[in-house]
C-alpha positions, 0 to 999 in steps of 0.5 A: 522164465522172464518174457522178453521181446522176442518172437519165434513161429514153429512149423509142425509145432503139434507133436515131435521136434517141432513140439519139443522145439516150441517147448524150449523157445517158450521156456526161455521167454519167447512169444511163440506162434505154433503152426500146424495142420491139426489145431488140437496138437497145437492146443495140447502143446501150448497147454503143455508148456505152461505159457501164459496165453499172451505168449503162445498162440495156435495158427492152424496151418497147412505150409503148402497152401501159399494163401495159408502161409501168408496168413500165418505171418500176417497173424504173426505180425498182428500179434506180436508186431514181428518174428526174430526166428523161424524154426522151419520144421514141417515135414513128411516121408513117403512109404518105405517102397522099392524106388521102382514101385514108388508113385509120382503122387507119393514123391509129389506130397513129399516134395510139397511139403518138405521143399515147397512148403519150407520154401514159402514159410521161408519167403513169408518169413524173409520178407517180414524180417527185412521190412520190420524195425530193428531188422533182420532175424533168423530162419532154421531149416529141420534137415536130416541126417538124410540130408548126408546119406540115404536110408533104404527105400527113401528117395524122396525124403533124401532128396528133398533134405539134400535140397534143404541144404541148397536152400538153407546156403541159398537165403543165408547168402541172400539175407546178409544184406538185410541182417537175416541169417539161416542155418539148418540142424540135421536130427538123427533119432530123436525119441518122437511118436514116428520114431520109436519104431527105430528100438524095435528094428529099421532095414540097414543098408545091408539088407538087415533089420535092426534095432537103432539108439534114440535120443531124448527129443528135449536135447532137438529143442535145446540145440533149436533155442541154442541157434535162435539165441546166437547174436546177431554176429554169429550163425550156426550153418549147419548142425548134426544132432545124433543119437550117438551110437545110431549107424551113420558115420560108417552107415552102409 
C-alpha cells in the first residue's frame, strides 16, 4: 500500500484489538506510532506487518503516567510532525469477584487505566490536533459491549466503559470548534489471547456457564481503519461490533 501523509497512535497496540487496529492503519498507508507497556509486543507487531520502519515506530508507554503520555506525543510530533487519529485503546478488567469481596485497589487500577488513562491520551492528543497545521484530527475511544450491559462480577470494567461513553460525547462536543471529532466502537468477542477463553465457557447472567461465539479480531482493525478514514464531514459516534450470535441483544 502506497503511504500517504497520515499519522495515527495505538494505545495497547502490542497484542489483541489494539494489534489488529495498528495492522489495518499500517496496511492502508499510515505512519503508525505503537504505544504500550511492554516494548517486545510493540517490536513483534511492527515486525508483523511488514512496514517500512519509517512508518512504524514503537513508544514503550504506560497511559496512566501523565509524564509518559506527554512523551508519547511529543515523540509522535518529532517523528512525524503531526497525528490525524488516535485509536484510544489501552485497557484492563478486574478479577471476576463478587462485587462485595472486591478491593478498592482492584477498582483503583482499573479506573486508572481505562478512564484516566484514556482521559490523558485523549488530552494529549487534542491539544496536538488543535494547535498542528491543517487542524484537527479524530480521537476513537475502545468501549465495550459493556458500555451497554454488564457481565457478571465486572463493576469496574462496566463502570469505567459506561464512563467512556461520557467521555467520548464530552470531546466530540468540545472539538467541533477545532475541527477534531471522537467516536467510539463498542467490541463484543473478538477472537484476542484474552478472549479465547469465551468458546470454552463464561458465567451468563442466569448463573450459568456457557460457551460464547468469537470473531476473527481482523474485522475490529477493519471497523477501526473505517472510522479513521471518514472525511472530515462525517463522524461515527458510536459503533457495536459483535460477534453476531454472542448473548447481548436479549443478554440476561
Amino acid at each position: 500500500m502506497k503511504p500517504h501523509d497520515r499519522v495515527a497512535v495505538v494505545t495497547g497496540a502490542g497484542s489483541g484489538i489494539g494489534k489488529a487496529a495498528a495492522l489495518a492503519l499500517l496496511s492502508d498507508g499510515y505512519c503508525v506510532v505503537l504505544a504500550g507497556r511492554r516494548p517486545e509486543p510493540l517490536a513483534e507487531a511492527i515486525a508483523h506487518s511488514g512496514a517500512a520502519p519509517e512508518r512504524a515506530l514503537a513508544v514503550p508507554t504506560d497511559v496512566t503516567d501523565p509524564v509518559a503520555v506527554q512523551a508519547l506525543f511529543a515523540r509522535t510530533q518529532q517523528a512525524f510532525g503531526r497525528v490525524d487519529v488516535l485509536f484510544n485503546n489501552a485497557g484492563r478488567g478486574a478479577p471476576a469477584v463478587p462485587f462485595e469481596d472486591l478491593g478498592l485497589e482492584q477498582w483503583q487500577a482499573v479506573v486508572d487505566v481505562n478512564l484516566t488513562g484514556m482521559f490523558l491520551c485523549a488530552q494529549a492528543a487534542f491539544r496536538l490536533m488543535k494547535g498542528q497545521q491543517p487542524r484537527g484530527g479524530r480521537i476513537i475511544n475502545n468501549g465495550s459491549i459493556s458500555a451497554h450491559a454488564p457481565r457478571p462480577h465486572s463493576a469496574p470494567y462496566t463502570a469505567t466503559k459506561h464512563a467512556v461513553t461520557g467521555l467520548t460525547k464530552s470531546i466530540a462536543l468540545d472539538g467541533r470548534a477545532y475541527d477534531i471529532s471522537c467516536g467510539q466502537i463498542d467490541i463484543g468477542n473478538a477472537r484476542t489471547e484474552l478472549a479465547a477463553r469465551m468458546e470454552q465457557g463464561v458465567p451468563q447472567a442466569d448463573g450459568q456457564v456457557r460457551p460464547e461465539p468469537l470473531m476473527d479480531v481482523a474485522h475490529v482493525g477493519r471497523a477501526v481503519l473505517h472510522m479513521a478514514n471518514l472525511p472530515r464531514e462525517a463522524n461515527v459516534l458510536s459503533m457495536t461490533l459483535m460477534a453476531s450470535s454472542m448473548p447481548f441483544v436479549g443478554r440476561g
